[in-house]
Backbone of each chain as ProteinMPNN parsed JSONL, in Angstrom:
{"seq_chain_A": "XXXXXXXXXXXXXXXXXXXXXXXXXXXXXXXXXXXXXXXXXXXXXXXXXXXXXXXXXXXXXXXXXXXXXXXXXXXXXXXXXXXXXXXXXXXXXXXXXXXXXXXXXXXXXXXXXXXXXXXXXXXXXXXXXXXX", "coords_chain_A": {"N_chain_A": [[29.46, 6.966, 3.741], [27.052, 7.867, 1.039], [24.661, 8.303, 0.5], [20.942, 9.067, 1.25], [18.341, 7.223, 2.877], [15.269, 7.579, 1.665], [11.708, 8.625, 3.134], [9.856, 7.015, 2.684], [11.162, 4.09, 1.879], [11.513, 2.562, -1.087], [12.171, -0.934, -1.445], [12.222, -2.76, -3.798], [13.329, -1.114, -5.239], [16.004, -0.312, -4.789], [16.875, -2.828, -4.704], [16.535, -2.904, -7.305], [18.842, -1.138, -7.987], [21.1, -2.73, -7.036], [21.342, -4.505, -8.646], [21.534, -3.186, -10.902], [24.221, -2.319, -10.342], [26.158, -4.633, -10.431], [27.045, -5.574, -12.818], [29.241, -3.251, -12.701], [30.646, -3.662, -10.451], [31.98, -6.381, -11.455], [33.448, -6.4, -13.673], [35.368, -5.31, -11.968], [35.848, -7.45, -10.132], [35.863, -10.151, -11.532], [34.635, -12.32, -9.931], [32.391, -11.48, -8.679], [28.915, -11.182, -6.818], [25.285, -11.195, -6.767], [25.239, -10.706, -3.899], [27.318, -9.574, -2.858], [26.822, -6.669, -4.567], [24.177, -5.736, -3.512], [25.546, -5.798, -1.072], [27.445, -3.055, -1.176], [25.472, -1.545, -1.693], [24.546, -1.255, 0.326], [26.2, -0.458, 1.933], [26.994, 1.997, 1.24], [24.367, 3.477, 1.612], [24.805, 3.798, 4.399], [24.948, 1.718, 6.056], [25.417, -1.686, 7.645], [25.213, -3.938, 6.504], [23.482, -5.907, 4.056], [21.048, -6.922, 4.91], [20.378, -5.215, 7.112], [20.229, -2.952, 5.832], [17.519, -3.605, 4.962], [15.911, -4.378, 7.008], [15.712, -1.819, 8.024], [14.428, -0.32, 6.255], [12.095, -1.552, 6.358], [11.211, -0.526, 9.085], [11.094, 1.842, 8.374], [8.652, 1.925, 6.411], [6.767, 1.163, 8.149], [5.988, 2.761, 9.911], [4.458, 4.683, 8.399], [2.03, 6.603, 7.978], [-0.581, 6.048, 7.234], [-1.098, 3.683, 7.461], [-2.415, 1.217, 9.846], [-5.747, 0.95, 11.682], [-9.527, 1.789, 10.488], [-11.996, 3.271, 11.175], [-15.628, 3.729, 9.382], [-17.201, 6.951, 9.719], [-20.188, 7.361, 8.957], [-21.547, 9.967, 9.0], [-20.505, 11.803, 7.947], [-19.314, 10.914, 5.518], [-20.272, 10.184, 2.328], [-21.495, 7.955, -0.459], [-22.351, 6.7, -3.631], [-24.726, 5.259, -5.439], [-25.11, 2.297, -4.518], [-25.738, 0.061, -1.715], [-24.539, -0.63, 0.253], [-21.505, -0.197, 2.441], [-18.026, 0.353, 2.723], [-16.924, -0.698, 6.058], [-15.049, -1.015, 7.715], [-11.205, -0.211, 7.587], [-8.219, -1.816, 6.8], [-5.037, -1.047, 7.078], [-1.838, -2.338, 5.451], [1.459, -1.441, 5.627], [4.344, -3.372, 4.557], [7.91, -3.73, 3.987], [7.827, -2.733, 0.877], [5.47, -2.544, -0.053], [1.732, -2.53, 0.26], [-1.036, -3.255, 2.1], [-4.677, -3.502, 1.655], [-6.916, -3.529, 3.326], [-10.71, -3.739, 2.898], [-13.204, -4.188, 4.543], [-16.767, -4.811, 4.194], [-20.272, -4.023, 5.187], [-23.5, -4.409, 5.239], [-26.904, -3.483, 5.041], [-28.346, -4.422, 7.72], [-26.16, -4.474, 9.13], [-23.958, -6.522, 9.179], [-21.145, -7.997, 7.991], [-20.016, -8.145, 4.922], [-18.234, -8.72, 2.539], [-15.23, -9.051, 1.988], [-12.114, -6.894, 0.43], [-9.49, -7.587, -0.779], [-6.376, -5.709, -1.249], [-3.116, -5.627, -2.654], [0.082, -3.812, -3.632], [2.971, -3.197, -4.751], [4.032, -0.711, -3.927], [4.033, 2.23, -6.335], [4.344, 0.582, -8.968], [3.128, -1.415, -10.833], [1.09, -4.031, -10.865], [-0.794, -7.225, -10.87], [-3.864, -6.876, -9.423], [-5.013, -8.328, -6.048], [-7.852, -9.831, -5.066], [-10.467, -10.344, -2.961], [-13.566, -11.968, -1.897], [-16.204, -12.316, -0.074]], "CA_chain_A": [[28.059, 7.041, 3.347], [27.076, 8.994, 0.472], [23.535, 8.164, -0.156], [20.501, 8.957, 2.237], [17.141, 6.845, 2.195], [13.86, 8.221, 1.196], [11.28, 8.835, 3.99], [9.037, 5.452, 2.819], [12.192, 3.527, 0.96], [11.427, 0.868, -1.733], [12.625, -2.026, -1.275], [12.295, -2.913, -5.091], [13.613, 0.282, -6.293], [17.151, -0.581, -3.753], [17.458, -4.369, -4.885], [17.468, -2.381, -8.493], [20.019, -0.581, -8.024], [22.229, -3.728, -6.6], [21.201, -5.292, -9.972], [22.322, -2.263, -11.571], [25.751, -1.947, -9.826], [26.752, -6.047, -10.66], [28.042, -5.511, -13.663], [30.531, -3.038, -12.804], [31.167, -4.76, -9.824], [31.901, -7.762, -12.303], [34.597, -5.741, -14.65], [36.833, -5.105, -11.008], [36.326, -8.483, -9.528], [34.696, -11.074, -12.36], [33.882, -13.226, -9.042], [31.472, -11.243, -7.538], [27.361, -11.938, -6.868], [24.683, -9.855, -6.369], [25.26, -9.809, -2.898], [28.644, -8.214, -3.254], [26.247, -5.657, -4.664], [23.498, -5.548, -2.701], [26.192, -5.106, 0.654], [27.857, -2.206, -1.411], [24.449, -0.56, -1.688], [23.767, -0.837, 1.84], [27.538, 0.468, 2.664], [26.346, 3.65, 0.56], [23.43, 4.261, 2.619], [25.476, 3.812, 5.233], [24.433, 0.831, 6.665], [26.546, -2.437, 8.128], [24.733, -5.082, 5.392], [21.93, -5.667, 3.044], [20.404, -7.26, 5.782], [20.458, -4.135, 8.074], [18.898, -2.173, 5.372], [16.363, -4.195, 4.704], [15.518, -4.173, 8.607], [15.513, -0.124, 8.586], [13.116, -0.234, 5.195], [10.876, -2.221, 7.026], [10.76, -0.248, 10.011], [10.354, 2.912, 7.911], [7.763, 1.7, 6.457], [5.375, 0.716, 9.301], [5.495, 4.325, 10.629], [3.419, 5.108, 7.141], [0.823, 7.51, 8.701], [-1.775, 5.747, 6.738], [-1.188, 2.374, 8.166], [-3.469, 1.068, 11.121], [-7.187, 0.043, 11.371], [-9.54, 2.844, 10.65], [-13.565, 3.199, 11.221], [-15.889, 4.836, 9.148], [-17.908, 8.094, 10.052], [-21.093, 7.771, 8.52], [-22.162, 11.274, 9.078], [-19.457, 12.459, 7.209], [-19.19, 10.03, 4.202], [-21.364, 9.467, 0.879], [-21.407, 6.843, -1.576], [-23.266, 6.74, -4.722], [-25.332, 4.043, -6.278], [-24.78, 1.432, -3.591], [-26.667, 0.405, -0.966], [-23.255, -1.142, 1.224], [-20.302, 0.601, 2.359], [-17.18, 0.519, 4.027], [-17.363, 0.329, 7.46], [-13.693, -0.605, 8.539], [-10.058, -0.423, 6.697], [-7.049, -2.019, 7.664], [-4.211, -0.591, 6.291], [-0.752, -2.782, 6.427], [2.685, -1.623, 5.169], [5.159, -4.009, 4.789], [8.623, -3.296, 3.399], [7.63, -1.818, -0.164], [4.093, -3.426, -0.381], [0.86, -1.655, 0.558], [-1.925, -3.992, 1.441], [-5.776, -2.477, 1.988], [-8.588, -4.42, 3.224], [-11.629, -3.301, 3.156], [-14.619, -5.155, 5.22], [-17.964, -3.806, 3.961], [-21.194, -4.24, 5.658], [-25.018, -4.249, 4.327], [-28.132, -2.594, 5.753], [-28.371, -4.72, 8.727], [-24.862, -4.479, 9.782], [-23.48, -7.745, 9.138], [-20.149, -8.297, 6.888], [-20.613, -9.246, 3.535], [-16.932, -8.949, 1.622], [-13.335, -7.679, 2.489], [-11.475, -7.397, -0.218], [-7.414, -7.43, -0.369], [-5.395, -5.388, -2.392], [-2.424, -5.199, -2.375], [0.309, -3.927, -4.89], [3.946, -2.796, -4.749], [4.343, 1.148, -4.26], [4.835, 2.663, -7.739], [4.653, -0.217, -9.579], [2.264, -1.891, -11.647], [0.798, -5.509, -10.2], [-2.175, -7.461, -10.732], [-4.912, -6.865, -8.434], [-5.683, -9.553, -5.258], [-9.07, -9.064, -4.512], [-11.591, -11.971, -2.731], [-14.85, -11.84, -1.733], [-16.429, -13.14, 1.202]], "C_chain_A": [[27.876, 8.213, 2.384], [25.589, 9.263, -0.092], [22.511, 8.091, 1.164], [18.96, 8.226, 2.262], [15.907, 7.952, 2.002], [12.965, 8.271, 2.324], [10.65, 7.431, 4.005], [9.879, 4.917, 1.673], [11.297, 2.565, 0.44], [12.266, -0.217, -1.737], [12.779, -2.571, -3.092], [13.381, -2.289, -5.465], [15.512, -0.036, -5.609], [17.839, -2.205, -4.545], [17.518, -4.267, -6.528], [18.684, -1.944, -8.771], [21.028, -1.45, -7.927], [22.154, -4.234, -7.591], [22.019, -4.375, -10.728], [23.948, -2.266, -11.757], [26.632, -3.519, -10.015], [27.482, -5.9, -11.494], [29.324, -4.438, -13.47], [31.176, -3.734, -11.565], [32.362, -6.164, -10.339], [33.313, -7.349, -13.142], [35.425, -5.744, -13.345], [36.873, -6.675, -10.183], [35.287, -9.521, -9.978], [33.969, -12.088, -11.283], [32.538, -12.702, -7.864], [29.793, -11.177, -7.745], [26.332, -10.889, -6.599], [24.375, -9.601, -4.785], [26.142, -9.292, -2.388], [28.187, -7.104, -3.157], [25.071, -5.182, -4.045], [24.569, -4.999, -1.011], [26.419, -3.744, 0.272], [26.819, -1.119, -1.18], [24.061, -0.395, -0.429], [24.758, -0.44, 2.602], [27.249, 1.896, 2.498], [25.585, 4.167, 1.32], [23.731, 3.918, 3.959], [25.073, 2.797, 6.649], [25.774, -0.842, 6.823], [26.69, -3.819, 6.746], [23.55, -5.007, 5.037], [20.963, -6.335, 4.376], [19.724, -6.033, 6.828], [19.829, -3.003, 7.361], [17.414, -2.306, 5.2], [15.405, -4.209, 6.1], [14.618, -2.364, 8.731], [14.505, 0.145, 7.771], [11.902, -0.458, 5.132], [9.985, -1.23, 7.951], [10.489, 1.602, 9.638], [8.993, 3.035, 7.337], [6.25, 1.012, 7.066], [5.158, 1.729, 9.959], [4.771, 5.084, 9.303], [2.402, 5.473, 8.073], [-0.336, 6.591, 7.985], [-1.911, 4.44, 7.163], [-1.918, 2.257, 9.562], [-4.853, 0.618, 10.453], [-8.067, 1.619, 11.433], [-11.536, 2.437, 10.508], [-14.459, 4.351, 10.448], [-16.63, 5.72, 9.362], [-19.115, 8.228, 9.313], [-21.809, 8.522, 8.149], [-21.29, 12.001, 8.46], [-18.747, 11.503, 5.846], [-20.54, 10.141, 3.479], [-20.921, 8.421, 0.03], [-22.697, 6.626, -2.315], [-23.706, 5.281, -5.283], [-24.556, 2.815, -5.526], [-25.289, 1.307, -2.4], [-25.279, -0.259, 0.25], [-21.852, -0.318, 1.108], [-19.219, -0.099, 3.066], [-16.696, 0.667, 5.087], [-15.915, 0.34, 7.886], [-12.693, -1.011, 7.729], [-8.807, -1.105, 7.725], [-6.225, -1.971, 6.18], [-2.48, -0.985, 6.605], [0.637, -2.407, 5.327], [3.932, -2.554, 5.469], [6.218, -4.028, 3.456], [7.754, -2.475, 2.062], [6.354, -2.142, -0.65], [2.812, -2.872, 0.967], [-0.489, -2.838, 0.857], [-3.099, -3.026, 2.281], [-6.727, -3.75, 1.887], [-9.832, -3.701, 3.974], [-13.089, -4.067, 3.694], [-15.537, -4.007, 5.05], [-19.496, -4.917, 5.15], [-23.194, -4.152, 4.885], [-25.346, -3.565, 5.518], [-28.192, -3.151, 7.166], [-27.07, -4.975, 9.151], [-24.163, -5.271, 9.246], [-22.639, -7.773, 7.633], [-20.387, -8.923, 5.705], [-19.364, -9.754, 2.425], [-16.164, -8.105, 2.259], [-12.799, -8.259, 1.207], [-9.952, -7.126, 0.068], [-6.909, -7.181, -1.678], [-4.068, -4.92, -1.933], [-0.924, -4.874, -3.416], [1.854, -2.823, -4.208], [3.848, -1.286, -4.973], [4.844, 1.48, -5.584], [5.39, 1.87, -8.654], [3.567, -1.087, -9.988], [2.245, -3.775, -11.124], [-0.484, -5.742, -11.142], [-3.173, -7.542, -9.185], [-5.431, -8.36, -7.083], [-7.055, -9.051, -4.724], [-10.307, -10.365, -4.05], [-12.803, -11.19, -2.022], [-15.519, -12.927, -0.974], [-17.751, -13.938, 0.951]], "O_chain_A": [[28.332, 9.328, 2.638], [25.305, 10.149, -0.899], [22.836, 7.356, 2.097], [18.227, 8.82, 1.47], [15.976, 9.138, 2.325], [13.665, 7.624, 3.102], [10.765, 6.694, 4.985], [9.494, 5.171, 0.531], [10.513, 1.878, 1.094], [13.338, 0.004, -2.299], [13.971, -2.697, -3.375], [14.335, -2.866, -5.988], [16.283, 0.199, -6.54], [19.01, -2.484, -4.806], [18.188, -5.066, -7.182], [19.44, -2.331, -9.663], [22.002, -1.19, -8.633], [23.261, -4.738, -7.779], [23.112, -4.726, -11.171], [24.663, -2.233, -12.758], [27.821, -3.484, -9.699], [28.68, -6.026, -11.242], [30.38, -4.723, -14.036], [32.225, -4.357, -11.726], [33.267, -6.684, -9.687], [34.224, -8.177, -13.139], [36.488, -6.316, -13.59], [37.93, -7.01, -9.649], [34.267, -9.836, -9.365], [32.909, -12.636, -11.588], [32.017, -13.179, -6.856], [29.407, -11.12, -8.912], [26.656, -9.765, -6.215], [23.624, -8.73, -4.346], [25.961, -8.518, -1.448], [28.538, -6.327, -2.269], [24.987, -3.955, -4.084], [24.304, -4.126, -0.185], [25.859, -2.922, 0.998], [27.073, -0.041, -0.642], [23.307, 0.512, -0.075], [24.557, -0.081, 3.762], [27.254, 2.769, 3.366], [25.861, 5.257, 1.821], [22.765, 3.738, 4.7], [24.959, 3.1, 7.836], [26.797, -0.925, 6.143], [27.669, -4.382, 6.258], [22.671, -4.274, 5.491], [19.902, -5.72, 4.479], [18.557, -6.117, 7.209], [19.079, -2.201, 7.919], [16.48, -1.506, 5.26], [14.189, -4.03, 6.031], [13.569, -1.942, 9.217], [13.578, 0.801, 8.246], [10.97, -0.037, 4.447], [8.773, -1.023, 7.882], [9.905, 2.408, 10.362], [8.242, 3.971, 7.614], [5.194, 0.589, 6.596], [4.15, 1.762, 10.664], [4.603, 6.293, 9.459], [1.961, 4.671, 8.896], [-1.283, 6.637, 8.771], [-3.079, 4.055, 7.223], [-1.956, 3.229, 10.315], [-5.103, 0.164, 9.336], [-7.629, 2.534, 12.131], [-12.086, 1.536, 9.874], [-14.277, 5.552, 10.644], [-17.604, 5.055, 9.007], [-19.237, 9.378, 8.891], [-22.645, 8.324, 7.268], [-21.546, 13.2, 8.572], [-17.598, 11.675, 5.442], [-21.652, 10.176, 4.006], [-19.716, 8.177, -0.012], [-23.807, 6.428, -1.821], [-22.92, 4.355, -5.484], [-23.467, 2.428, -5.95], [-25.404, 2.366, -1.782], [-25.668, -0.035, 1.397], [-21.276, 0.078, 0.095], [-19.426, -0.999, 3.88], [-16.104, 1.693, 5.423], [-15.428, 1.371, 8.35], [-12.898, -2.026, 7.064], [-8.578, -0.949, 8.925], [-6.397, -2.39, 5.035], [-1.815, -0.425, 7.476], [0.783, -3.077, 4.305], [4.485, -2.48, 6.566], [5.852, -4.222, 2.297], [7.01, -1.557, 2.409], [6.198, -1.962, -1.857], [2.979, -2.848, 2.186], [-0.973, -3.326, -0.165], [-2.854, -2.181, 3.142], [-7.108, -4.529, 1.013], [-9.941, -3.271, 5.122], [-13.927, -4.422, 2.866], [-15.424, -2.839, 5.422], [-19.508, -6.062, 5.6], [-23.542, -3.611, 3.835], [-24.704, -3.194, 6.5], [-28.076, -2.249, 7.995], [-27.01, -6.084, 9.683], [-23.389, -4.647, 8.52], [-23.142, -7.639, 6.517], [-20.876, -10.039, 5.528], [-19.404, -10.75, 1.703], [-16.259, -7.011, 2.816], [-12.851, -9.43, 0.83], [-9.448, -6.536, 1.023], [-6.894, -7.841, -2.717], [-3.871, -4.063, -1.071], [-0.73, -5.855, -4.134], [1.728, -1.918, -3.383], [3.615, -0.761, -6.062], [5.946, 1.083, -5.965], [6.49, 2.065, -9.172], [3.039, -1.55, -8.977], [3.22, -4.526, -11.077], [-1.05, -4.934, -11.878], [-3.01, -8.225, -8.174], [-6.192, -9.257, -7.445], [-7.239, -8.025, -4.068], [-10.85, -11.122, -4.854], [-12.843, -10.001, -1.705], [-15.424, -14.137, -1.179], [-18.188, -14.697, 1.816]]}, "seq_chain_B": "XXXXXXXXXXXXXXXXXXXXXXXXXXXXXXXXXXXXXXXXXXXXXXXXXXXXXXXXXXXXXXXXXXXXXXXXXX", "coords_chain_B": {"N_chain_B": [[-3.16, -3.061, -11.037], [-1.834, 0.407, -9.558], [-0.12, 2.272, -7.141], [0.436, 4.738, -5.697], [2.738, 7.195, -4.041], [1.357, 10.42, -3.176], [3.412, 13.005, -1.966], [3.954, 12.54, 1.912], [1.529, 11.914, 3.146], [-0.789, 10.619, 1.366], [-1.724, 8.509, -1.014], [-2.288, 7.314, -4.047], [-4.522, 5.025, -5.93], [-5.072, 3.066, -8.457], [-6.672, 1.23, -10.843], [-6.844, -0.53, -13.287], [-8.099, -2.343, -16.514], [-7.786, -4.547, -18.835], [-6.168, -2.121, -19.974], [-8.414, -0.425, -19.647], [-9.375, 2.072, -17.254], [-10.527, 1.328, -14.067], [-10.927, 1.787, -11.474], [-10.406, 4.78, -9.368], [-8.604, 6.373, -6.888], [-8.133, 7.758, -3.869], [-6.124, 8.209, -0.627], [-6.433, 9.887, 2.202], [-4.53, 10.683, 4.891], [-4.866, 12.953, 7.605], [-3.569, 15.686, 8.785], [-2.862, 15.385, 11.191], [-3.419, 12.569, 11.612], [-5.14, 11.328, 12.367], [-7.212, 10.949, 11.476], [-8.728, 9.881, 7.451], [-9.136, 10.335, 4.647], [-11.273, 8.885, 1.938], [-11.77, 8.688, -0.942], [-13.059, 9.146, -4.213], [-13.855, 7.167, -7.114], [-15.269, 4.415, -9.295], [-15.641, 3.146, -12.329], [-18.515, 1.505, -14.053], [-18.365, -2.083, -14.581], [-17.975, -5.467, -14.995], [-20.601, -6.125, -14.426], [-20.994, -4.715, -11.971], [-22.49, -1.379, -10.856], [-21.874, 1.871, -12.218], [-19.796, 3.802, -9.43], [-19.638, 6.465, -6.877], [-17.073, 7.744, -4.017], [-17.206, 9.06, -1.321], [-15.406, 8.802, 1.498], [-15.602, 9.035, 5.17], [-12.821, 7.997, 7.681], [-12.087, 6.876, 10.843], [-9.108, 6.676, 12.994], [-8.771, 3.848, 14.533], [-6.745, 2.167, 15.641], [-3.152, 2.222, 15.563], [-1.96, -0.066, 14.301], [-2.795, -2.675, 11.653], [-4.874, -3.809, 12.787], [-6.538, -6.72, 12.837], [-6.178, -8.375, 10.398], [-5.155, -9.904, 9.908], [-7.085, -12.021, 10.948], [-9.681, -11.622, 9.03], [-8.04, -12.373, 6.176], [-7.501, -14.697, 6.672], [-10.219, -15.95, 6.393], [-10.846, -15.835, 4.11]], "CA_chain_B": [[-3.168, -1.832, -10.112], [-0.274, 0.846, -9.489], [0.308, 3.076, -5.959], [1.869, 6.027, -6.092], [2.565, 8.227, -3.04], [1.366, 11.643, -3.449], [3.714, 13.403, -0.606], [3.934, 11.395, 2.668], [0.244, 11.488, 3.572], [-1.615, 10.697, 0.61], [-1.605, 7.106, -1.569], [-3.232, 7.344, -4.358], [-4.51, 3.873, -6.543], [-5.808, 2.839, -9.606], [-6.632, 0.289, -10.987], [-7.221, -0.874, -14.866], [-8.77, -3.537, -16.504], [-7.511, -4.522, -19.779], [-6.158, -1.288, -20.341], [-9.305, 0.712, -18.859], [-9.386, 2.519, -15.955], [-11.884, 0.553, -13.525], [-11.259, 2.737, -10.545], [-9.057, 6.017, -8.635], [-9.176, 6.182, -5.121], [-7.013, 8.487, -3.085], [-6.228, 7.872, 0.363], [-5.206, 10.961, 3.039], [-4.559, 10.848, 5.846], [-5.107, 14.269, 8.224], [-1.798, 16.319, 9.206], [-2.863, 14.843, 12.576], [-2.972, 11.156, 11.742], [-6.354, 11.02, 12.867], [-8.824, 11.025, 9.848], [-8.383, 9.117, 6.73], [-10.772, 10.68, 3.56], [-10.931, 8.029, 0.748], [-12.214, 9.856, -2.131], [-12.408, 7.948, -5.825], [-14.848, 6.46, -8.402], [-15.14, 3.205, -9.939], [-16.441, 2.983, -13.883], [-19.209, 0.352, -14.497], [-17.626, -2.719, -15.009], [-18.363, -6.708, -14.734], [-22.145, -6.377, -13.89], [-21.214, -3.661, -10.865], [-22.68, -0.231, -11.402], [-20.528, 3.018, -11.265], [-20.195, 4.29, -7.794], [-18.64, 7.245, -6.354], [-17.385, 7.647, -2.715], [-16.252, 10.212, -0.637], [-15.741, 8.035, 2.797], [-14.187, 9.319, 6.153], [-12.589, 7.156, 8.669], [-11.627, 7.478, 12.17], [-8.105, 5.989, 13.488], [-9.059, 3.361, 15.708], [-5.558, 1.523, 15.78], [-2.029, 2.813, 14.925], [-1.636, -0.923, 13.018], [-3.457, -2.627, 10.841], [-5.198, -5.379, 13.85], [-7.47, -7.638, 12.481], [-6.271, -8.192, 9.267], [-4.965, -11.524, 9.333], [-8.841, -12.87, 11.021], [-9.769, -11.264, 7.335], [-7.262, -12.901, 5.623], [-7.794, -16.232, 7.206], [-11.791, -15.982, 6.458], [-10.841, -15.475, 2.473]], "C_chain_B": [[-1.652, -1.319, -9.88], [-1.179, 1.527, -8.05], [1.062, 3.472, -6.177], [1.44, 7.198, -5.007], [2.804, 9.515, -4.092], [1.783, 12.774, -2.454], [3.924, 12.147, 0.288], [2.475, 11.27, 3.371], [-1.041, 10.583, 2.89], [-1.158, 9.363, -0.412], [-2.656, 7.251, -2.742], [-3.003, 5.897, -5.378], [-4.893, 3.674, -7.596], [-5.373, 1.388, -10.206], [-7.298, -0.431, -12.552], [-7.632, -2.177, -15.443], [-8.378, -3.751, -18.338], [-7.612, -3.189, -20.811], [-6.846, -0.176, -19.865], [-9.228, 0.955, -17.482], [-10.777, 2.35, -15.383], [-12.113, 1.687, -12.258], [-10.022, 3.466, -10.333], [-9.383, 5.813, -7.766], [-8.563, 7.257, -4.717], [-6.935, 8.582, -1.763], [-5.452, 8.995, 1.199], [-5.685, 11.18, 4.287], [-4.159, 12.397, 6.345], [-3.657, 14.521, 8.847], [-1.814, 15.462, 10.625], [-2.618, 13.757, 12.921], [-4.209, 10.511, 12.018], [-7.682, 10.421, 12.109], [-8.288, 10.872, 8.887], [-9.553, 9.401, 6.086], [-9.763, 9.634, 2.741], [-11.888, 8.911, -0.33], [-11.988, 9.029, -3.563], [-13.91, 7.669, -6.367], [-14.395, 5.375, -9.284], [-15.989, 3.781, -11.444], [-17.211, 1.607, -13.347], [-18.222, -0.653, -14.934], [-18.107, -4.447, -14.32], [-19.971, -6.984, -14.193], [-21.968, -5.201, -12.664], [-21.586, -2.425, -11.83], [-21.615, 0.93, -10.695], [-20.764, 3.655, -10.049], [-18.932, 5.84, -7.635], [-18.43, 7.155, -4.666], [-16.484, 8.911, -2.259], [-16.51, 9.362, 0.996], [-14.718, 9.091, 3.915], [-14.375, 8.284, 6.736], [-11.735, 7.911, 9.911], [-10.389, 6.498, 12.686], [-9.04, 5.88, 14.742], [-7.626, 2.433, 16.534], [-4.452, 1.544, 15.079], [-1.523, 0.964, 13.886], [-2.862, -1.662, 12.692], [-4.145, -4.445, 11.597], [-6.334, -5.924, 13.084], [-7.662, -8.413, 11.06], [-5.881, -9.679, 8.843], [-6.125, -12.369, 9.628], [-9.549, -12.489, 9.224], [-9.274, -12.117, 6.583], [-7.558, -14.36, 5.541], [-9.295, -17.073, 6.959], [-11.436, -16.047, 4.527], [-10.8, -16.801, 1.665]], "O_chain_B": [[-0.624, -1.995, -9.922], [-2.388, 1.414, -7.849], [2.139, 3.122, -6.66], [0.411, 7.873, -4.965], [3.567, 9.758, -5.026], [0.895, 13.509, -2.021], [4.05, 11.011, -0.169], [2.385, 10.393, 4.231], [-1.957, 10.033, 3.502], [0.067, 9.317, -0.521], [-3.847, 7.307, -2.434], [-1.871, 5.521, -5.683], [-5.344, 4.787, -7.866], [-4.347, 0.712, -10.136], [-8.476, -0.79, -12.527], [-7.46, -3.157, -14.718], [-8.856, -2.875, -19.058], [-8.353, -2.972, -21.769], [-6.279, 0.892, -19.638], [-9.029, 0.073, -16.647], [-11.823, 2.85, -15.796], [-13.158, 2.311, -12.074], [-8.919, 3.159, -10.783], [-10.381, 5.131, -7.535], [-8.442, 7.958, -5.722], [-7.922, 9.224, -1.401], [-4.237, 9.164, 1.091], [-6.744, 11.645, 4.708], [-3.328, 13.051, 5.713], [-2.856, 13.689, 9.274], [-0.785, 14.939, 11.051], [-1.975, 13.448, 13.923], [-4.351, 9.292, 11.925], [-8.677, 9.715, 12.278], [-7.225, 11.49, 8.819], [-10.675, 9.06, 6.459], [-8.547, 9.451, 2.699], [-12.665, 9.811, -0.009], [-10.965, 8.43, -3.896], [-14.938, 8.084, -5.833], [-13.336, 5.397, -9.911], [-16.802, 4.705, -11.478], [-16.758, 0.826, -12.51], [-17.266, -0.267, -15.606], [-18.555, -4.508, -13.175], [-20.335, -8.013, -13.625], [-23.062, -4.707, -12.393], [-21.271, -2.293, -13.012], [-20.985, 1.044, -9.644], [-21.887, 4.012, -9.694], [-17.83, 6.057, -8.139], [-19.311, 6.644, -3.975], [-15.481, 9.468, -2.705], [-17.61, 9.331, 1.546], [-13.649, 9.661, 3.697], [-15.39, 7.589, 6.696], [-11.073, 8.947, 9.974], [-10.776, 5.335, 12.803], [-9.641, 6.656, 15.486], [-7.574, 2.144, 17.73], [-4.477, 0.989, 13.981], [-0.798, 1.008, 12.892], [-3.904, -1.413, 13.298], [-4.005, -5.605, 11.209], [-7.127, -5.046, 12.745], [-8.698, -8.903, 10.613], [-6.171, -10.356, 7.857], [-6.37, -13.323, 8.89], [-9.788, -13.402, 8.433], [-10.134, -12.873, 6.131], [-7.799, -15.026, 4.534], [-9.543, -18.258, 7.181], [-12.377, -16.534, 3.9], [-10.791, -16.774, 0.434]]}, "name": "protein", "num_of_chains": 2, "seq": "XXXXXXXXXXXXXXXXXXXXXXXXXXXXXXXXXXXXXXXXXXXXXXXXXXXXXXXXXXXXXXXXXXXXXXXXXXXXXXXXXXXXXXXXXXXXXXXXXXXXXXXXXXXXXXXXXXXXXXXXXXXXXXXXXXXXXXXXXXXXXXXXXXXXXXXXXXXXXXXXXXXXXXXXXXXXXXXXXXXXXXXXXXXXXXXXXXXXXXXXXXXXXX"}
């Protein structure tokens, strides 16, 4: 093992690198695939198979402190020019993908939109976003 | 939209709109785990007016429960 993961690993940024490492792969044994290179990368971080990293990437990323369901404090929030807020977040990491939904409420309580975003860590997406 | 951890507490988002920046957000969670400030501003944009927010939240559940009834409602 010569390589150690990151505290919240990408999953992207990992299945680059195995892309990366094909071609020389490819110069010592022209028959090999990218999951030749994908195992190699998960021998490096000292793991049994790409499978087994992909497991641990997962389960690093669901201990993301910011993940969970979260309520909001009224007495301790503002929001400008809007008469509806945010009352509750749910916040879900999964492998390298961040999703955030936000359920808002109006004046008389009652739900009016959640939207869903959700967008690859450090990496440029288009926006999912619906409306209730 | 991009995400880009700032540290391991802190997420921050944005999100552009042919090129413009529609909104920031920044999401941090408390050394404790407990409290979750969202903090950010949207620009005017599609008929919405600009908003700012400074929200707190209170951990009510270490995952993210109810999200697929959400999901399923969309």
């Amino acid at each position: 093992m010569s390589r150690r993961l990151p505290e919240f690993p990408n999953l992207e940024y990992l299945r680059k690198q195995a892309k990366a490492l094909l071609p020389e792969l490819q110069r010592q044994r022209p028959q090999s695939k990218l999951a030749d290179a994908q195992h190699a990368i998960a021998v490096d971080y000292g793991f049994t198979n790409w499978p087994a990293l992909k497991t641990r990437v997962a389960a690093l990323a669901a201990r993301c402190p910011l993940a969970g369901t979260w309520r909001m404090d009224p007495a301790k929030s503002r929001r400008l020019e809007s008469s509806s807020a945010v009352a509750v977040l749910h916040i879900a990491v999964t492998g390298d993908v961040v999703t955030i939904t936000d359920v808002v409420v109006d004046a008389s309580g009652h739900e009016q939109r959640a939207s869903i975003r959700s967008a690859p860590m450090a990496r440029r997406t288009r926006p999912s976003t619906t409306t209730l | 939209m991009t995400t880009q951890w700032r540290g391991t507490r802190v997420l921050e988002l944005l999100v552009t709109k042919h090129g413009q920046r529609i909104s920031q957000l920044t999401y941090e969670v408390s050394p404790g785990g407990q409290t979750l400030t969202v903090a950010g501003a949207a620009a005017a944009h599609d008929g919405y007016p600009a908003t700012e927010q400074l929200s707190v939240f209170e951990r009510v559940a270490d995952n993210a429960e109810g999200i697929e009834t959400v999901e399923a409602r969309s």
